[in-house]
N, C-alpha and C positions, 0 to 999 in steps of 0.2 A: 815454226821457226821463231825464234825469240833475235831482240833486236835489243841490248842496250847501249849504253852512250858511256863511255870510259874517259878519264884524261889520263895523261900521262906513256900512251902508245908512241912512240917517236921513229918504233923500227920494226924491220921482221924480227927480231930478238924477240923484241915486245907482244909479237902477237904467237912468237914459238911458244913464249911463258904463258900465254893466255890459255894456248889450245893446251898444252901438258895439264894444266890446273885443271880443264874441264874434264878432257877425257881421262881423266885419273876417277873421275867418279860416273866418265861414261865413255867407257872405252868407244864406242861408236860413231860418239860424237861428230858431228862437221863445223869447223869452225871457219867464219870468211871476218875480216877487218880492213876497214877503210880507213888509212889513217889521217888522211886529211879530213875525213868530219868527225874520224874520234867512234865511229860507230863499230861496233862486235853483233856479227849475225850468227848464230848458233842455232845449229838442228840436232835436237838435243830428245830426251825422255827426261832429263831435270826439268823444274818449274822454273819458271823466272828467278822468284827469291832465292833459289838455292842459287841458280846461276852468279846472281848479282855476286852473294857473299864469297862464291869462291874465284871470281873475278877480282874482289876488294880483298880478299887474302892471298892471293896473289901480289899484290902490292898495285893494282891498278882500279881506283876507286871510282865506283857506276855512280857518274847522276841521274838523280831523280826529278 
């Protein structure tokens, strides 16, 4: 399970766009968001860095 930290989540809109982005490149994926701490849990077969970028191409950029 990979865990990054996102800003700019404010809605389920926000986190529908997150999961479409992921499971576009892992259809399997399970995506959970909290968005009061900003955090994206993802069970995934992507590594983290792939995840980060296609999270921050999505238009919601992962701090590091």
């Amino acid at each position: 399970m990979l865990t990054l930290h996102v800003s700019g989540m404010t809605c389920g809109g926000c986190v529908n766009a997150i999961t479409r982005a992921i499971q576009t490149h892992d259809a399997n994926a399970r995506v959970e968001a909290d968005l009061a701490t900003q955090a994206v849990r993802i069970e995934t077969t992507l590594n983290l860095e792939e995840a980060a970028i296609i999270v921050t191409n999505a238009g919601f950029p992962v701090q590091k």
